[in-house]
N, C-alpha and C positions, 0 to 999 in steps of 0.2 A: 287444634290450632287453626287457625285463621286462612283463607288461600294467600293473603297476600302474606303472611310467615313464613310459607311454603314456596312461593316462589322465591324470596329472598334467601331460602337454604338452596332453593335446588341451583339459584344463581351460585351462589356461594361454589356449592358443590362443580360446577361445570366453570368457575373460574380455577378452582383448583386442579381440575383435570388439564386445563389448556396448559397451568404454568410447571402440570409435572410432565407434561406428555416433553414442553419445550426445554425444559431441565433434562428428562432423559437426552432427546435429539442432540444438543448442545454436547454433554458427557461420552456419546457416542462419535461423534465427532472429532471432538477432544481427544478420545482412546486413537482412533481412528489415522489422525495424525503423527499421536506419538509414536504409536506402531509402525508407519513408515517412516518417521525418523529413526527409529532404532535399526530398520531392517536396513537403511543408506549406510549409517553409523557400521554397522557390523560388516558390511561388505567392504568398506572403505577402510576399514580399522580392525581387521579379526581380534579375537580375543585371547590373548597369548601371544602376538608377536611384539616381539622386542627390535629397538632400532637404537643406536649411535647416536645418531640425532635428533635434535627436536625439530617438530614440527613447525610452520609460521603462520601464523592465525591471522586475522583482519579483525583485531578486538576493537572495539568500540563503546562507551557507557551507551546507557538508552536515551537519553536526548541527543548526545552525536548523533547516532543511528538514523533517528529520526530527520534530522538535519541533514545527515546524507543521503538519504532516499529523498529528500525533494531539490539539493542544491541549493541547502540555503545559510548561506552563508555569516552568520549571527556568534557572537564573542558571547560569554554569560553575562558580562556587563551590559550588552545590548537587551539581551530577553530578560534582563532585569531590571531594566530601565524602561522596555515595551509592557512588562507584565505592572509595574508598577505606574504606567498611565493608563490601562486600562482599566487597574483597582481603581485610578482615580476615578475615571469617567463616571463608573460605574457608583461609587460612594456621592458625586456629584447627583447623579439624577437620581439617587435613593433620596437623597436630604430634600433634594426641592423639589421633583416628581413623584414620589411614592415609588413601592416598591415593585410594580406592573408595570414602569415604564424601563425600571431598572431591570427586569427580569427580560424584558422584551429587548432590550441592547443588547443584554448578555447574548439573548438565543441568536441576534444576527451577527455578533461580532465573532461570538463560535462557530455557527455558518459558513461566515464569510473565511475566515481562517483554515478550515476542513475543506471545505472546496477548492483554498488557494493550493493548500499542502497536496490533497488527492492529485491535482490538475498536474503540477510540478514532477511528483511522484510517475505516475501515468508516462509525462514524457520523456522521464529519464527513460523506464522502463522500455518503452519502445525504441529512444536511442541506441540502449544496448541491442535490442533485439535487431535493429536493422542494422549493424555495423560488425555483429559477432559473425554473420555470415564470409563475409570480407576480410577479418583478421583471422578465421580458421584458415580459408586459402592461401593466408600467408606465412601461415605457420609450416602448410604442406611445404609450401614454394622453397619456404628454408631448409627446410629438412632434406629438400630435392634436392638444395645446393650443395650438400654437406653439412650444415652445420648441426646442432647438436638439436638435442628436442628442447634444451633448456635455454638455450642460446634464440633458437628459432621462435620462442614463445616471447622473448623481451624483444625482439627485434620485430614482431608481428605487432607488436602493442606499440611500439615507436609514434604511429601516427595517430593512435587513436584516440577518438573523441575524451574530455577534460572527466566524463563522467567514470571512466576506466583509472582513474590516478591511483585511489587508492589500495587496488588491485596490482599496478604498475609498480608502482613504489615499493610494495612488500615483497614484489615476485622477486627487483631486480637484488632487492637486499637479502634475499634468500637463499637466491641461486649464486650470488660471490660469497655466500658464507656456508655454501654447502651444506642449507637445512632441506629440508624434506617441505617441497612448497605445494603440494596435491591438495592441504584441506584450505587455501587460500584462493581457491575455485569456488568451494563448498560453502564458504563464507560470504563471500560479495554473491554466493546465486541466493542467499540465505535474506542478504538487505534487500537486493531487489525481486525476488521471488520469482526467480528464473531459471527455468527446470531444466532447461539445456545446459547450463551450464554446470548440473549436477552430471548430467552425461560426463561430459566433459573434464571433470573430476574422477569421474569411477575411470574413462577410460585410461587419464594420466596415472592413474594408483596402478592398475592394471596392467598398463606397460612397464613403472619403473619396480614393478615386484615380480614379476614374469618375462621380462624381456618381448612381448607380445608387439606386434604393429597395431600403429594408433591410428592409420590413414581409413580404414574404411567406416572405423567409428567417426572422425571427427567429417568425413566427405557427408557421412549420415548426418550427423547433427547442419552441417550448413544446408543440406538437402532439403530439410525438414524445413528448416529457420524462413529458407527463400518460401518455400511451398506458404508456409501460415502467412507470412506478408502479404504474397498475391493474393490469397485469401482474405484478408485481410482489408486490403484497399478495394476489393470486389463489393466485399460485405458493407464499407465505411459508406462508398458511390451508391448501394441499392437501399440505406436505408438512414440518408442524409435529411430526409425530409421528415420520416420520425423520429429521429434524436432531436433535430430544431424543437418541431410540434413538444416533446415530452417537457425539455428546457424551458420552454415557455410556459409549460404549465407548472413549472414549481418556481418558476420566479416572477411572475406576473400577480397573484395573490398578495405575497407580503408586500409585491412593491405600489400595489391599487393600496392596498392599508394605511400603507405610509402618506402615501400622495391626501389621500381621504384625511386623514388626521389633523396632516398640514395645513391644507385650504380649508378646513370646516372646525372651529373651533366648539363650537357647538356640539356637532358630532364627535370630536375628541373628550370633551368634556365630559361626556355619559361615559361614553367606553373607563376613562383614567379614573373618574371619580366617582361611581358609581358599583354598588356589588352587583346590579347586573350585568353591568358594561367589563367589570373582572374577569366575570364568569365568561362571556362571551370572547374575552381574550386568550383564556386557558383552554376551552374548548376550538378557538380558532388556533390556535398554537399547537394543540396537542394534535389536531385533524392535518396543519397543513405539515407535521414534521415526518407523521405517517404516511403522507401522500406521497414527501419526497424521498421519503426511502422506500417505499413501495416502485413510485418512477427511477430511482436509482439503480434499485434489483431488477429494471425490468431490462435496462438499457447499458450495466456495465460489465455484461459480455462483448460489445460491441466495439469493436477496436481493441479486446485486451488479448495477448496472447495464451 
């Protein structure tokens, strides 16, 4: 055979090793998770114990979910009214643009839409995180006065931020109906992916199945919560000048493209109507989508808890 036969096998062959190495990684990961869900699941819930009552969950379909991890507020007649003009847009520049300028809308209005959600998402997330420190304290403070650990948990939430509602509203209807409201921790730590507040679930299971004290667990968890904050806005202050830098570099590309298109008809001309100018957009597409997910992984440790 030929060398250039032979390299196109051994390509072949070393493309196939990156996509099994990333299929295992992935599978491992995968295991990796469900195994500490299960070992949560069993500490929270042994196997064999029987109860009286149910449980109160914080069920949701998965486009609510969705919706309430970023706060957005949308009826299905809304996102079906939104999903159906952006079919339009989208069927509009296929017919008179070709199918590169429609593929090209598509990638920024999905873009733009993921970055809106992430961004949203994010600052729920740290809403909760800076406000839970403050409503543990208040749950002590209740407990301090007398009142009950279930009384003191609705009355510590009273004031808190709109992002806690769903959480509020299940506990209060749980605890006047005397269900068992420990996996309704588990659940809201579950939307927004906040692992203190799985503490905070084990400790409440904890106490109302052993009669245990819940104060040095929950002083811990605010202990913790305060600590990563200052951490936190330490880390946000020393490295404000390369989050700017990295954002710039993934939005300053498609938006020279766009500007470039606009003013230069000419120039847009070869790109849209043209198979080289195609090709040059699928490889400028496919380099800058790696780029910003590449800057995305480098920088969304930064500010997240």
């Amino acid at each position: 055979m030929s060398p250039l036969v032979w390299y196109k096998l051994s390509l072949a062959v070393a493309l196939l090793a990156v996509a099994l190495v990333a299929t295992q990684w992935l599978w491992a990961s995968w295991r990796e998770r469900g195994a500490v869900s299960g070992r949560i699941q069993q500490r929270l819930f042994p196997k064999g114990e029987t109860s009286a009552v149910t449980s109160a969950r914080v069920t949701v379909g998965p486009l609510e979910k969705q919706l309430m991890r970023a706060d957005i507020h949308l009826t299905q007649n809304q996102i079906v009214l939104l999903g159906l003009a952006i079919l339009a847009i989208l069927v509009t520049l296929q017919v008179f643009q070709g199918p590169v300028v429609m593929l090209v809308a598509l990638f920024f209005i999905g873009s733009a839409g993921w970055v809106y959600w992430k961004v949203r998402f994010q600052n729920q997330r740290r809403t909760i995180q800076e406000e839970l420190p403050g409503i543990i304290d208040g749950v002590l403070r209740n407990v301090d006065a007398g009142r009950s650990l279930e009384h003191a948990l609705i009355n510590a939430f009273d004031d808190a931020p709109p992002v806690f509602e769903p959480l509020v509203f299940r506990l209060r209807s749980a605890v006047e109906a005397g269900r068992e409201y420990t996996r309704l921790f588990e659940d809201f730590a579950g939307i927004y992916s906040i692992p203190s507040l799985i503490m905070v679930s084990v400790s409440l299971r904890t106490t109302t199945r052993f009669g245990s004290s819940i104060r040095p667990v929950l002083q811990q968890v605010a202990s913790s919560l305060r600590s990563q904050q200052e951490m936190r806005r330490e880390f946000l202050a020393a490295t404000a000048e390369t989050r700017f830098t990295a954002i710039t570099f993934a939005v300053l590309p498609p938006g020279l493209a766009l500007y470039m298109v606009t003013i230069n008809d000419q120039y847009s001309r070869v790109l849209l109507e043209t198979d080289i100018g195609h090709k040059m957009l699928i490889v400028a597409g496919v380099l800058q989508l790696l780029g910003m997910v590449m800057i995305w992984r480098l920088i969304q440790g930064v500010g997240r808890e």
